[in-house]
N, C-alpha and C positions, 0 to 999 in steps of 0.2 A: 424391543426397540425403545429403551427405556433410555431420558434424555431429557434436557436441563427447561424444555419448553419452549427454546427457542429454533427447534427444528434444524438445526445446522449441528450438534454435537461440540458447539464452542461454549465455555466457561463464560462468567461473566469478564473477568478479567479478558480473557483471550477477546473478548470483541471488543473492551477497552484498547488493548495494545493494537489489533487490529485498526481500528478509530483513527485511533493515534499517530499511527505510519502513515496512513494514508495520506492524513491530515498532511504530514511531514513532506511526505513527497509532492502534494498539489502547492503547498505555502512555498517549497522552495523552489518550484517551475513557474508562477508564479509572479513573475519579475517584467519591466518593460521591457527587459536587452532580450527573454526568453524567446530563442527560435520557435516557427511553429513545429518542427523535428524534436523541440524540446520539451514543449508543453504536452504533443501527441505520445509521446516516451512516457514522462510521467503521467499522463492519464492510461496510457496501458498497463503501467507497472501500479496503480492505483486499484484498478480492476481487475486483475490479477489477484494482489492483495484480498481482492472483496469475494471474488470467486474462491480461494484456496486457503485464505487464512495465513496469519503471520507467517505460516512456517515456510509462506512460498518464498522470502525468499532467504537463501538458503547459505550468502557468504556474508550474510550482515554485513553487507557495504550497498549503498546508493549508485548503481554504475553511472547514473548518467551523470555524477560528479565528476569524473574522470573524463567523460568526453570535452566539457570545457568552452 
């Protein structure tokens, strides 16, 4: 079980980019127009992110841009 010391098996980088997105997704729900449908989406898709790591998600697109 040999492993970076941070007990998850993520890179330093990987929990930058991690950081990173999440940051990304809460900044852009974030907004006064943001429904609470919208804000509730990106804090799931945020935690997700923290549970699974960059790779959850997986078409590199932000869906809830598309809902609008």
């Amino acid at each position: 079980m040999a492993g970076n010391g941070n007990g998850n098996g993520m890179s330093k980088q990987d929990l930058q980019d991690c950081c990173d997105q999440v940051h990304d997704i809460l900044s852009d729900a974030y907004t006064p127009e943001a429904s609470r449908e919208d804000m509730a989406a990106a804090i799931g898709d945020a935690l997700d992110l923290l549970e699974n790591g960059p790779s959850a998600d997986t078409d590199g697109d932000d869906d809830d841009d598309a809902q609008g």
